[in-house]
KOLVOLUM-595352 format. One line per 4 residues: number of its first residue (from 1); their letters; for each residue x, y, z of N, C-alpha, C. Coordinates in nm, 3 decimals, always signed. Each point is the difference from the previous one (the first is absolute). Example, Ala and Ser with C-alpha at 12.3 -4.5 7.8 and 13.67 -1.06 7.14 Angstrom:
1	as	+1.319 -0.569 +0.780 -0.089 +0.119 +0.000 +0.090 +0.120 +0.000; -0.035 +0.105 -0.072 +0.082 +0.119 +0.006 -0.077 +0.109 +0.073 .
//
This chain:
1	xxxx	-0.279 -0.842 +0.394 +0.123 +0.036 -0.067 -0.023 +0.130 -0.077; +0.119 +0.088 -0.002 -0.044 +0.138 -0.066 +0.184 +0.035 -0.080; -0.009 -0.044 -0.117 +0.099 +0.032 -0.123 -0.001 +0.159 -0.036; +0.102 +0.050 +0.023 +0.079 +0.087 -0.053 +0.040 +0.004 -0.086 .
5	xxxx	-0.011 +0.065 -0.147 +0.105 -0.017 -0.122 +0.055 +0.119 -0.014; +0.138 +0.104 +0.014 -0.015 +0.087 -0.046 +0.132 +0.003 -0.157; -0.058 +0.026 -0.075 +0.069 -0.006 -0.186 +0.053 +0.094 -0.017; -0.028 +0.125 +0.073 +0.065 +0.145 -0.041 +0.148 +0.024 +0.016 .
9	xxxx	+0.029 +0.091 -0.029 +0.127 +0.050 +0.020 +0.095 +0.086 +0.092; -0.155 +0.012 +0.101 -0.021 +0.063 +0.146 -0.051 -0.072 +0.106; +0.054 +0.042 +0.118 -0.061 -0.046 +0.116 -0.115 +0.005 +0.017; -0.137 -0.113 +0.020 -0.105 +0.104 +0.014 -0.060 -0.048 +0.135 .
13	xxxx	-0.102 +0.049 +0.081 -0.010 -0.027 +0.135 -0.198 -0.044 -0.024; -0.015 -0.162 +0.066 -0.101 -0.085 -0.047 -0.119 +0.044 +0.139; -0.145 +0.022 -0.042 -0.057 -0.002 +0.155 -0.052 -0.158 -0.035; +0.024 -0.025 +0.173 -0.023 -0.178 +0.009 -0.143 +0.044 +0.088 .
17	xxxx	-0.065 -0.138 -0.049 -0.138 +0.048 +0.018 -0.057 -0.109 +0.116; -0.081 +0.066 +0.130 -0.001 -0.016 +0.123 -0.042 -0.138 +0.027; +0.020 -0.022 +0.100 -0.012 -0.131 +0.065 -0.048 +0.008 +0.130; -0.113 -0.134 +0.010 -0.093 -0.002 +0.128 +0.028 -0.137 +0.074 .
21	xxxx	+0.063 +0.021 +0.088 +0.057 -0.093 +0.128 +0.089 -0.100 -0.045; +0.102 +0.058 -0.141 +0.114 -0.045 -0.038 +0.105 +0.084 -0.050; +0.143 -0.012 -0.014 +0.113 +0.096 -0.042 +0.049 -0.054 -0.112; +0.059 +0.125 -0.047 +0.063 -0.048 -0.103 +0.148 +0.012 +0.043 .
25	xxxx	+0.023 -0.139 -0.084 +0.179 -0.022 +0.030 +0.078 -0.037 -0.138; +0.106 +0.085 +0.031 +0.083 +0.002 -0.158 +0.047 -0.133 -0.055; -0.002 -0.038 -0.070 +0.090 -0.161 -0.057 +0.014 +0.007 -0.098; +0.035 +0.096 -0.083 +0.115 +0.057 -0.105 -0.033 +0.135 -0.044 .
29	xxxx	+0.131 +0.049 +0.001 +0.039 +0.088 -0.024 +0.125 -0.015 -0.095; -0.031 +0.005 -0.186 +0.167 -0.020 -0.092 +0.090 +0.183 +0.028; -0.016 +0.090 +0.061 +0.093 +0.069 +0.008 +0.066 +0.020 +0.089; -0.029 -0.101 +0.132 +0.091 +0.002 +0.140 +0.116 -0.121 -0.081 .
33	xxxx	+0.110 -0.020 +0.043 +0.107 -0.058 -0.014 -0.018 -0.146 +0.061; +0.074 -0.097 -0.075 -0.027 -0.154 +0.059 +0.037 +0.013 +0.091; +0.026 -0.081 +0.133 -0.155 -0.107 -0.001 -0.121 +0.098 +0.080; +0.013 +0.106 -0.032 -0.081 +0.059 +0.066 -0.167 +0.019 -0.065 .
37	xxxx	+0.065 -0.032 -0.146 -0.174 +0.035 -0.101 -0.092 -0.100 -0.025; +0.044 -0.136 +0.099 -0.106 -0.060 +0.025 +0.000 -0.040 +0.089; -0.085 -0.006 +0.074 +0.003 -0.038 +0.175 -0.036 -0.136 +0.039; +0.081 -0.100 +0.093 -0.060 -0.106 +0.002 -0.120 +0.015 +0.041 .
41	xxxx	-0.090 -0.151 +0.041 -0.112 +0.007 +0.027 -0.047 +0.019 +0.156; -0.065 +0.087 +0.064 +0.026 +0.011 +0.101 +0.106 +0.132 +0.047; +0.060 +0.020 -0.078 +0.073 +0.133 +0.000 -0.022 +0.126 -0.039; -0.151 +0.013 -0.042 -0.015 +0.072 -0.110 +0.001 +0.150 +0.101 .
45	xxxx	-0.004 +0.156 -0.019 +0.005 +0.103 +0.052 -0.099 +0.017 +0.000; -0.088 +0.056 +0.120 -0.100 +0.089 -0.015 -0.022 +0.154 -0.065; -0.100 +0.027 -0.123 +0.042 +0.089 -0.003 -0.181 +0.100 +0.055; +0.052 +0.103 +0.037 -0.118 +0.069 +0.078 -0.064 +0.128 -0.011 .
49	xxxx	+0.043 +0.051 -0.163 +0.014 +0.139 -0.056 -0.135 -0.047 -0.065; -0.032 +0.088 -0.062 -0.122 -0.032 -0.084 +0.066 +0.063 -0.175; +0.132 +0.024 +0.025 +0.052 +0.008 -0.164 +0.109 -0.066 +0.060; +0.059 -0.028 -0.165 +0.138 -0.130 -0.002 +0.055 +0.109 -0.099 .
53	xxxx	+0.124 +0.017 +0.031 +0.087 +0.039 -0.133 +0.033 -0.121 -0.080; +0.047 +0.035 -0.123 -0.002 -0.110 -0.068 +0.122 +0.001 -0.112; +0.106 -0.023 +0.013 +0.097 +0.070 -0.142 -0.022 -0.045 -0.079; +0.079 +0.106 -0.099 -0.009 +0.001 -0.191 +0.024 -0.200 -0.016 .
57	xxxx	-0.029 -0.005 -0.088 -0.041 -0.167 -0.060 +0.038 -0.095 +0.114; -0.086 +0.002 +0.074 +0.006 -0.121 +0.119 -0.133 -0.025 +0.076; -0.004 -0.156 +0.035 -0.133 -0.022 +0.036 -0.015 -0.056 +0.171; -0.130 +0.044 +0.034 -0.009 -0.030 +0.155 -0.135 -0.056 +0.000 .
61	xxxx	+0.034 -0.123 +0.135 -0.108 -0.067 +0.005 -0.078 -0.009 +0.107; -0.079 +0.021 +0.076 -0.014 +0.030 +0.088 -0.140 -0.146 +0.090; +0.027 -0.053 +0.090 -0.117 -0.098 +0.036 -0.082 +0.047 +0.138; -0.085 -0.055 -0.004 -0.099 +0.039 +0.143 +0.015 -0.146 +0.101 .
65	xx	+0.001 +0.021 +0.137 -0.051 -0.114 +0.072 -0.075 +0.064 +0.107; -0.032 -0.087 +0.034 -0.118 +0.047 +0.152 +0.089 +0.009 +0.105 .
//
């Protein structure tokens, strides 16, 4: 699991830190719009950047599976 906090008053853009023969997949995001900022289980997005934007006071959560 890899938590995002960002407190500022700006957007700021997070580097997510690498992964070996697993992805990371989004399962919350508080600045996408319901029901979109938490993903059921099994639904979650892959994400495949090695930075996450992140907006002003909102948090992202991010999980690994194999």
């Amino acid at each position: 699991m890899h938590v995002m906090l960002n407190m500022e008053w700006q957007d700021l853009d997070f580097e997510i830190p690498p992964l070996t023969d697993q992805t990371w997949l989004r399962a919350i995001d508080t600045a996408l719009p319901f029901p979109q900022d938490v993903a059921e289980a099994g639904l979650e997005s892959v994400v495949a950047d090695s930075m996450y934007h992140v907006e002003k006071h909102s948090v992202v959560v991010l999980i690994a599976r194999c």
